[in-house]
N, C-alpha and C positions, 0 to 999 in steps of 0.2 A: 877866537877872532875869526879865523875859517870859515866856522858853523855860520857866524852872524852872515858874513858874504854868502853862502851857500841859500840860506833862506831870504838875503836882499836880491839876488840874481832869480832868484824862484818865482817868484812877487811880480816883479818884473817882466818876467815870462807871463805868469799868469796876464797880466795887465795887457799883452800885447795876445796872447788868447782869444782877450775876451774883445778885442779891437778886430783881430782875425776869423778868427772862426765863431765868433756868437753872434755878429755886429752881422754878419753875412745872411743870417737865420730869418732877418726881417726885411731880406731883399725882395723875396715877393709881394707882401702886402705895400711895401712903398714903390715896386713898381709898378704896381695895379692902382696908386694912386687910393690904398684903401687907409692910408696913414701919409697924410701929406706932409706934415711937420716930421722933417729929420729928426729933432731932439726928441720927439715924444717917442717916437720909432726906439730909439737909443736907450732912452729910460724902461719901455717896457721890454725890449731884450736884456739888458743889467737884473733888472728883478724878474725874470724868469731864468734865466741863466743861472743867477745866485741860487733859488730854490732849488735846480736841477743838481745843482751841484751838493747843495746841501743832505737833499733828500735821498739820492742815488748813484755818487761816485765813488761810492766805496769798493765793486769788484774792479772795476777797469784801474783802479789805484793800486790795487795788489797784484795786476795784472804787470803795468809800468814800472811798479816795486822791485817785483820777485819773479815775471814770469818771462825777459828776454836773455837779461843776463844773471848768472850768481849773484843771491844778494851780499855773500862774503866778499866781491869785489866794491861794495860801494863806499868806500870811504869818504871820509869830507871833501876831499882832494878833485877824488871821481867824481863826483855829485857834481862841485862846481863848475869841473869841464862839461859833463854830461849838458847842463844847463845855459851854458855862455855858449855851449855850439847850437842848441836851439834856441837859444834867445837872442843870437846876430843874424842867425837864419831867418827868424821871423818877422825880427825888427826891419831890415831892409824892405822883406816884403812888404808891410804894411807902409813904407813910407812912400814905396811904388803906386800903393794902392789896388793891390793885387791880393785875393782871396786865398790866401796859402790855409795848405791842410797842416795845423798844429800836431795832428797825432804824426801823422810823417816825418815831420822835424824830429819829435820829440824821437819817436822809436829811432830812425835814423842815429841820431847823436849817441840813442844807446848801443847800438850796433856798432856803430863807429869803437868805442870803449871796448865793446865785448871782441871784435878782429882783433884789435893792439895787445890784449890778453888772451886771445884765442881760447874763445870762452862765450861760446853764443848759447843760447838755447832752440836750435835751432827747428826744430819740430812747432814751438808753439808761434816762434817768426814765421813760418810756413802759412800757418793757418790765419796769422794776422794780414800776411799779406794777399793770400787769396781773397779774404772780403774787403781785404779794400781795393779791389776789382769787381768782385761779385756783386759789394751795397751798391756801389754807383751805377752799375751796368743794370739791376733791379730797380732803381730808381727812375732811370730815363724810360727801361719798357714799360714800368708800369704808367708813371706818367705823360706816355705817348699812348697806351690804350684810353687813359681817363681822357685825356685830351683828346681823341676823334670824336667822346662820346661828348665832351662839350660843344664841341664846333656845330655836333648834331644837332645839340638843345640847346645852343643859341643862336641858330637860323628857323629849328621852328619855333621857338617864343622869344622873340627879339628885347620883351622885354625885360629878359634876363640881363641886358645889358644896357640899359636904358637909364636915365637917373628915376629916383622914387623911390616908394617904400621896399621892391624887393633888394635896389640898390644897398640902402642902409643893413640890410641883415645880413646881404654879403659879402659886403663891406666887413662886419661885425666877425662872421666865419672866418673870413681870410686874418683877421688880426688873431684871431684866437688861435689857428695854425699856425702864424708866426711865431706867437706867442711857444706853442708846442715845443719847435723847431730849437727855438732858445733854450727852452727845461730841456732837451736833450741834448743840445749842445754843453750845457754846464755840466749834466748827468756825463758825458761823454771825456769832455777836454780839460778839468778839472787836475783827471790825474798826471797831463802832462808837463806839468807844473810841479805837483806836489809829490807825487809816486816816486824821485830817486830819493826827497829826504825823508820818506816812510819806509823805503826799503833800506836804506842805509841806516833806520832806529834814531834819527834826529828831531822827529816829533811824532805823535801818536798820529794815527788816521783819521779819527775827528779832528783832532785840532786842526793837521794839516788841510782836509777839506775846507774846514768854515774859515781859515784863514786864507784859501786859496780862492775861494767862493769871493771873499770880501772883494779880493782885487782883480778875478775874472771879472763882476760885473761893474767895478770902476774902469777898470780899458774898454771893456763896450761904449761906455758913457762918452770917455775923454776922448777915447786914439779913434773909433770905428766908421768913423763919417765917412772916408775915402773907398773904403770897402763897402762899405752899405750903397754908396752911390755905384759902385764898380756893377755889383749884381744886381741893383734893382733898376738900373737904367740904361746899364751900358751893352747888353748881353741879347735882352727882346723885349717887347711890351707884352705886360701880359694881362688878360680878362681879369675879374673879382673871382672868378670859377677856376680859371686855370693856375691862379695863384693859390687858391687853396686847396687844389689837385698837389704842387708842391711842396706846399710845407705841411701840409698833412704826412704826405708819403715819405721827403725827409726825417719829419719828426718822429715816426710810428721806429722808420727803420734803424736809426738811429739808437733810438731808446730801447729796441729789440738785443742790438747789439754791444748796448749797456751792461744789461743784463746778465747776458757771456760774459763782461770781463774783456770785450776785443775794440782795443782803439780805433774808431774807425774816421776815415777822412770826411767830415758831415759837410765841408764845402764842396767837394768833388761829387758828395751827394746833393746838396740841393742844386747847383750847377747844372748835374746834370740830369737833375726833376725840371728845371729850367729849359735847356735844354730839349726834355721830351715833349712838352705843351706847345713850342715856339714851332717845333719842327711838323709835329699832328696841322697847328694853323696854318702854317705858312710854306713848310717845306724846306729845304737846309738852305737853300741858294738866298735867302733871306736872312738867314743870322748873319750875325757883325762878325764876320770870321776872325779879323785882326784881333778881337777881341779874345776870343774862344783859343785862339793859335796861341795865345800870347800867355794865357792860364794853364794850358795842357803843357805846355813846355816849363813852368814853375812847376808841378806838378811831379813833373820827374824828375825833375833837377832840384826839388827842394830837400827830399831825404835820402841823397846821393850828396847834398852842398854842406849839411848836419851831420853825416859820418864823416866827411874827409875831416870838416873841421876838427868836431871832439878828438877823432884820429891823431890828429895835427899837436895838436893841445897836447894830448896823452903822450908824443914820442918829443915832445920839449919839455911837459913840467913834472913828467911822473916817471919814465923809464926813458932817458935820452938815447936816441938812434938817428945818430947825423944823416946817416944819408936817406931813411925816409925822411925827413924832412927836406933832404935836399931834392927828391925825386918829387914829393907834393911840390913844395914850391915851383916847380919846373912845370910842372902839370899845370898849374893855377895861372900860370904866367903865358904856357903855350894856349891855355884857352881861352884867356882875356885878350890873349893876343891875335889869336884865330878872329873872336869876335871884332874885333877893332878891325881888323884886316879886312872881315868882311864887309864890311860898314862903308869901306871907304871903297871899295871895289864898285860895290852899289850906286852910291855916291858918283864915281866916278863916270859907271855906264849912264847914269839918268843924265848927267851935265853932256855926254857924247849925244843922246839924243835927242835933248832940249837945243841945241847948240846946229844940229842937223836937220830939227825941224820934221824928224821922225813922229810917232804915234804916241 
């Protein structure tokens, strides 16, 4: 009975994946207006994602498996926490409509597991988490070098950005980078779904793939609207060029880091290929910062939010320790409550000044 929940919880995950981090993959070409229909956007993220996954998520699964914590620690039990702490992580985000990094969650929740058993593997957590610093931070340079060289070669032949025939084929480029962007995204996010019940021996790694695959690119389809509008309209406008500056450079990096076996956050990457195109045209003081403030702070708090949970989970339904749970709770309550506090602080000064007739 366990098992069946452990792979209904997985699925699940997966679905909200492919809503989270695949759905996001096709944020530049719809905010370049090179794919105007959401749905079609949504359809071809689902079936590039599926293939990506199909065709290339087998090291980064063995990675998720076997390579943060013992895979002797994964029982059905584990699995299940591992999994409900990244899948209430991610679910909220998506219902915010905020571009959370699924590999964060996921590793997170596994960290969370490996603390409570004092059992990390911590050498290869090291190296996971230096590139999920390093891809994004190579993303924005790079895409802020491409980006001055576009600004260049669309002031001297303007009709790089003109409607007409060169419109159409790049148009046609920027879909096929998104397109990219998706096959590594599936290639990439796949495992964080299916990787604790292949490291725990609860289905083979094909299976678990092409069944993970199936319902990665059903949540693209179904959940990803709110995300896909978050990053392709809410963030900057971006050129046919600069958009496929983007998701070129996400997809290449992405898919490079596939290849390793290293989960990496592909939203914080295209984000910030985003990012570096908006700021080459325009300069920072022109981004929607509310916006940008509002993603970097999910970012860190999202596989910080995925350990405490699992954490949480594991010292109630696997090894009971009243009083970490009574020190989380206290924790979770002082900072919902922090946040409320300040809210209303806020609140409070604006109605003082609105009231005063201040600025």
């Amino acid at each position: 009975m366990l098992t069946y929940v452990a792979i209904a919880v997985a699925l699940f995950f997966a679905m909200n994946i492919g809503a989270s981090g695949t759905a996001a993959s096709m944020g530049a070409p719809y905010g370049a207006n090179a794919i105007k229909s959401k749905r079609l956007a949504l359809i071809l993220v689902s079936i590039s994602a599926f293939l990506g996954a199909v065709l290339g998520g087998g090291e980064v699964v063995r990675t998720i498996g076997e390579g943060i914590i013992p895979s002797d620690i994964l029982t059905v039990k584990i699995v299940i926490i591992i999994l409900l702490g990244a899948t209430l992580t991610l679910f909220l985000a998506n219902l915010m409509g905020i571009p959370l990094s699924t590999s964060e969650v996921a590793v997170g929740s596994i960290v969370g597991v490996g603390v409570a058993f004092h059992s990390v593997l911590t050498d290869k957590l090291f190296v996971i988490i230096l590139f999920w610093v390093i891809v994004p931070i190579a993303s924005f340079l790079i895409t802020f070098t491409l980006g001055k060289m576009i600004v260049f070669a669309e002031k001297k032949w303007p009709f790089l950005t003109r409607k007409g025939k060169w419109k159409k084929w790049l148009s046609i480029l920027l879909v096929i980078g998104g397109c990219l962007e998706a096959f590594s995204a599936g290639m990439n996010n796949v495992a964080n779904a299916v990787g604790p019940l292949v490291g725990a021996n609860m289905m083979s790694a094909e299976n678990g793939i092409l069944i993970g695959a199936i319902f990665l690119s059903f949540g693209a389809l179904l959940l990803g609207s709110k995300v896909l509008e978050t990053n392709g309209k809410k963030i900057t406008n971006l050129s046919l060029l600069q958009g496929s500056a983007v998701s070129f450079t996400g997809g290449t990096l992405v898919i490079i880091a596939s290849v390793f076996g290293l989960p990496i956050p592909l939203t914080q990457v295209t984000t910030c290929g985003i990012l570096g195109v908006g700021m080459a045209k325009d300069g920072i003081v022109t981004l929607q910062q509310n916006v940008i403030k509002r993603i970097a702070m999910v970012w860190i708090i999202s596989p910080l939010a995925s350990l405490v949970v699992s954490y949480f989970l594991i010292n109630i339904f696997v090894k009971w320790n009243g009083y970490n749970v009574l020190i989380i709770a206290c924790t979770i309550i002082f900072a919902v409550g922090s946040i409320k506090l300040s809210d209303i602080v806020l609140k409070e000064k604006r109605s003082v000044y609105d009231d005063g007739g201040g600025i």
